[in-house]
C-alpha positions as a LaTeX table, in Angstrom:
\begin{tabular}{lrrr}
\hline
Residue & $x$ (\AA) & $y$ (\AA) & $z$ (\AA) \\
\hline
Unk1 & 0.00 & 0.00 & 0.00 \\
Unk2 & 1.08 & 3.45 & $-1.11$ \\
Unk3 & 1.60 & 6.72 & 1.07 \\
Unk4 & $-1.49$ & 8.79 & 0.12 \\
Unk5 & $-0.84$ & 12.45 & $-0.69$ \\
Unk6 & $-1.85$ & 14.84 & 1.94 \\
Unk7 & $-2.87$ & 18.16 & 1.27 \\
Unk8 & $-1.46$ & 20.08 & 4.22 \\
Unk9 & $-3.62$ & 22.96 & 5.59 \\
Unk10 & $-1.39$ & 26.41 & 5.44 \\
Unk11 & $-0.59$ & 28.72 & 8.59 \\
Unk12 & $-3.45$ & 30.89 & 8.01 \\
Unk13 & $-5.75$ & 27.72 & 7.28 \\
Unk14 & $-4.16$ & 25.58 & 10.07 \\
Unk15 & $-4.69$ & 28.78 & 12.67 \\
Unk16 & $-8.70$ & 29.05 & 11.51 \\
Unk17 & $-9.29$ & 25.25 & 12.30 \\
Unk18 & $-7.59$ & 25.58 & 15.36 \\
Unk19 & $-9.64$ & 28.81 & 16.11 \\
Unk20 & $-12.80$ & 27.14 & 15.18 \\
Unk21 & $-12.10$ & 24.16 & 17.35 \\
Unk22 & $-11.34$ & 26.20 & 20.79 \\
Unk23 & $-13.92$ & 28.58 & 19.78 \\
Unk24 & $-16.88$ & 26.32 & 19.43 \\
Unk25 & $-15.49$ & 24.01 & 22.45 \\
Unk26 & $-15.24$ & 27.28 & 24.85 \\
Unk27 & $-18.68$ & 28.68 & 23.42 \\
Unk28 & $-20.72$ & 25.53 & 23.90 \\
Unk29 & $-19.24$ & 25.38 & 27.06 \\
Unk30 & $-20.32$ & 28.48 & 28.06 \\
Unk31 & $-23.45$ & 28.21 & 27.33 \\
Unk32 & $-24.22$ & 24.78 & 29.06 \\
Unk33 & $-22.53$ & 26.05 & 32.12 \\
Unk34 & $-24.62$ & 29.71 & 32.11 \\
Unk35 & $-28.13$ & 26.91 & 31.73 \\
Unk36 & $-26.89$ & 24.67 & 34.50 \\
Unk37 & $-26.02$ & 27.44 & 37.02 \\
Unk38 & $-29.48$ & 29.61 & 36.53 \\
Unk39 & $-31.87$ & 26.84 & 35.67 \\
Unk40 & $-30.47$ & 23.61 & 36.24 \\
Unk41 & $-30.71$ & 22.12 & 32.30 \\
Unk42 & $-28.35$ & 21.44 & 30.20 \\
Unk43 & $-27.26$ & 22.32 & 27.05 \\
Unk44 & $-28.51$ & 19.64 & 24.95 \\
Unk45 & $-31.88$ & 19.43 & 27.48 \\
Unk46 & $-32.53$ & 22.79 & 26.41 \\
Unk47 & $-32.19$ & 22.07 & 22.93 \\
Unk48 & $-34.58$ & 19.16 & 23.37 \\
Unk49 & $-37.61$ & 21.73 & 24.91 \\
Unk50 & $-36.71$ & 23.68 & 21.88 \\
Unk51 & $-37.10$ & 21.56 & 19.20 \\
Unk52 & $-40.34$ & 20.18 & 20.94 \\
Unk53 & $-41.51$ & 23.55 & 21.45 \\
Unk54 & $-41.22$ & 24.52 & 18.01 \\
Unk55 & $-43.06$ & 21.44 & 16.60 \\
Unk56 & $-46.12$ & 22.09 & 18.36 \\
Unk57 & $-44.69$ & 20.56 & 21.70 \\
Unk58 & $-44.57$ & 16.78 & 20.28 \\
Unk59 & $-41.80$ & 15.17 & 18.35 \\
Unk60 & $-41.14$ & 11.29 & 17.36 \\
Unk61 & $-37.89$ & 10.52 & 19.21 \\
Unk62 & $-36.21$ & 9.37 & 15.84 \\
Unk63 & $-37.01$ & 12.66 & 14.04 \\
Unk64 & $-35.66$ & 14.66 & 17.59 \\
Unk65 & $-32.52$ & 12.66 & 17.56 \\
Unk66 & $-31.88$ & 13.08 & 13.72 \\
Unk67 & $-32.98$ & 17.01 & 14.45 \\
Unk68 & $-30.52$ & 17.37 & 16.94 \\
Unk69 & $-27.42$ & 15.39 & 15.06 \\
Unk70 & $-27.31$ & 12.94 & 17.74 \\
Unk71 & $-27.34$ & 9.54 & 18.19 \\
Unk72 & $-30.57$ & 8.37 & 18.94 \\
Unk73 & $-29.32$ & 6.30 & 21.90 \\
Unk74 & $-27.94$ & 9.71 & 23.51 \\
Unk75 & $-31.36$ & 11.31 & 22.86 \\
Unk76 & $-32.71$ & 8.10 & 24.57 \\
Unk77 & $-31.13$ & 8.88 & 27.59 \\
Unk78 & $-31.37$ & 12.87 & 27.93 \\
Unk79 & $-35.12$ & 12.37 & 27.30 \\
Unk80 & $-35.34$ & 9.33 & 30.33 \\
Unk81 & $-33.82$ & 12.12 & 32.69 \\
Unk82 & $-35.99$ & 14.67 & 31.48 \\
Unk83 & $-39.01$ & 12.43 & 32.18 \\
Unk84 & $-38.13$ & 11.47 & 34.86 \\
Unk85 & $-38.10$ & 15.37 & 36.53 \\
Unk86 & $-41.48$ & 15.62 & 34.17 \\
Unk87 & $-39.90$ & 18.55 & 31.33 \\
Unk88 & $-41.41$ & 16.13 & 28.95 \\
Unk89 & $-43.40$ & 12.93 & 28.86 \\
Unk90 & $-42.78$ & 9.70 & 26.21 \\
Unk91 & $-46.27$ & 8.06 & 24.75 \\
Unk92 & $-46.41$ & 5.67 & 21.86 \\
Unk93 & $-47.66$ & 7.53 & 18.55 \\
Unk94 & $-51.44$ & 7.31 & 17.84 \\
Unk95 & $-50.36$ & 6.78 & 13.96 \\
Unk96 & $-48.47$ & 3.54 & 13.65 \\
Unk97 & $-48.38$ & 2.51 & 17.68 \\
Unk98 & $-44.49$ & 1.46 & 17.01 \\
Unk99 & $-42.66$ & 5.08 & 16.88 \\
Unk100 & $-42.30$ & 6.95 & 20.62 \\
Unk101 & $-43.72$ & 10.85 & 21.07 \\
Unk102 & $-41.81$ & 13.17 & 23.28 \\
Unk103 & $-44.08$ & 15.57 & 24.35 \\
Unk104 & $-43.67$ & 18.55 & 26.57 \\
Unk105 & $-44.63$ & 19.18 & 29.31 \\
Unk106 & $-46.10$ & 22.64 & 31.19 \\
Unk107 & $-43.09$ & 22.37 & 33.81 \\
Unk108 & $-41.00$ & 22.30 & 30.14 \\
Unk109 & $-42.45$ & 24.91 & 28.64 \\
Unk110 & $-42.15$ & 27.11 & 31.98 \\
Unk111 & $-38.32$ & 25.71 & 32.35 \\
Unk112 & $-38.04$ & 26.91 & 28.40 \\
Unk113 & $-39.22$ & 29.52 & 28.78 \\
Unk114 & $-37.03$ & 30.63 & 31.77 \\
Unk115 & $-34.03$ & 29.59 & 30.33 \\
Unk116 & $-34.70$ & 30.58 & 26.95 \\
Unk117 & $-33.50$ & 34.61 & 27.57 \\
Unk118 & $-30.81$ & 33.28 & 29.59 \\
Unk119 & $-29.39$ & 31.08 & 26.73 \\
Unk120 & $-30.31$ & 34.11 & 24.22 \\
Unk121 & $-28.09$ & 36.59 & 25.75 \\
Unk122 & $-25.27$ & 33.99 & 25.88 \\
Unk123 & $-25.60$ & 33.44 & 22.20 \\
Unk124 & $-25.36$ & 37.09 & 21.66 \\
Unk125 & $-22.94$ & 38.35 & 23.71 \\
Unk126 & $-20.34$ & 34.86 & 23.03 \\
Unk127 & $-21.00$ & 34.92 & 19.30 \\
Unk128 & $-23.51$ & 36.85 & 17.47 \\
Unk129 & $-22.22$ & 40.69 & 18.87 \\
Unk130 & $-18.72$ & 39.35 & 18.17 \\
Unk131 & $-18.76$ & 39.50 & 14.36 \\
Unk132 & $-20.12$ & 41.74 & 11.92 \\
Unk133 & $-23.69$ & 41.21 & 10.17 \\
Unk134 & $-21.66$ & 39.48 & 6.80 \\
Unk135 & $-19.49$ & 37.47 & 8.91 \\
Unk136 & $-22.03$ & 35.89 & 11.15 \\
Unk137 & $-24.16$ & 35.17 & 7.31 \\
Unk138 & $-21.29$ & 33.85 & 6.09 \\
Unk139 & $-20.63$ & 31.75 & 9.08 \\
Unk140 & $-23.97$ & 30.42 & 8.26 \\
Unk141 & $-23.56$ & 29.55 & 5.03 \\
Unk142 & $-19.95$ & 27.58 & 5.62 \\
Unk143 & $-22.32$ & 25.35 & 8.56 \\
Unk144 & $-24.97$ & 25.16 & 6.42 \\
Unk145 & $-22.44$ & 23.66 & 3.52 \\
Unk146 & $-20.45$ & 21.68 & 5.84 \\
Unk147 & $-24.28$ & 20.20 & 7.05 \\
Unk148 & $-25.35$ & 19.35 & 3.30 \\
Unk149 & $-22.24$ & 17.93 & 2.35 \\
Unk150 & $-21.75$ & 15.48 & 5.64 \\
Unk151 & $-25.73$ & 14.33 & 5.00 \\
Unk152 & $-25.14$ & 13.95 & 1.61 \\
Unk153 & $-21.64$ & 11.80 & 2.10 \\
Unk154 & $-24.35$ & 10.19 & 4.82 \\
Unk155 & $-27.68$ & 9.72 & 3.92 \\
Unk156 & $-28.56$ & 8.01 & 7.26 \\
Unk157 & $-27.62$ & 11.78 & 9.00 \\
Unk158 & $-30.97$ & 13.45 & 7.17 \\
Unk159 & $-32.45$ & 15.83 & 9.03 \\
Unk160 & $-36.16$ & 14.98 & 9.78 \\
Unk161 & $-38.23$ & 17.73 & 11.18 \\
\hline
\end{tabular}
């Protein structure tokens, strides 16, 4: 077997990976801890009562997982703990009797939307209010690409909302 041919990021490449990797580490970080010191939720739990909230309060657990790039055994898990402090509920779906609904709760909602400015200001003042209107689109667009290209190399990645 031959020695593949590597294509070497440059200084100025090499520094904005490296940037983008303590960045989004420190940032997410951030955030989760700013959640679990004023309202006791994590990151990802908040993320959960938002993508339930915005689907009406009621999401299949496959299409939550695949909404939230996770695996669906993770999701599994956050969701028993959730439960289990009643933030949401888990019922089988009236349709087909086989999928599970994670529904939320009035204690989630409230919890959401406590948290929800909390989270919100963290956003803006650890990311958005950092960079200028075109660099926060553009920003967008390079995640957006990044997104379509690893669900297209991945079909089994598809977001379902």
């Amino acid at each position: 077997m031959g020695a593949e041919r590597v294509d070497w990021l440059d200084d100025g490449q090499q520094r904005s990976w490296r940037a983008l990797v303590m960045g989004t580490t420190l940032l997410f970080d951030r955030l989760d801890d700013d959640l679990r010191r004023h309202h006791d939720i994590s990151l990802v739990e908040y993320e959960i009562l938002v993508r339930l909230s915005e689907r009406d309060g009621q999401m299949r657990m496959a299409a939550l997982a695949d909404a939230l790039a996770h695996s669906r055994s993770r999701v599994t898990h956050t969701v028993t703990r959730m439960e289990k402090v009643g933030l949401v509920q888990r019922s089988s779906s009236p349709e087909d009797g086989r999928g599970i609904l994670a529904t939320l709760t009035d204690k989630g909602r409230d919890l959401l939307e406590r948290a929800a400015p909390t989270h919100v200001a963290g956003v803006r003042a650890h990311l958005v209010d950092l960079a200028s209107g075109s660099d926060f689109a553009a920003l967008g667009r390079v995640f957006d690409a990044v997104s379509d290209n690893l669900i297209s190399a991945h079909p089994e990645m598809e977001i379902r909302s």
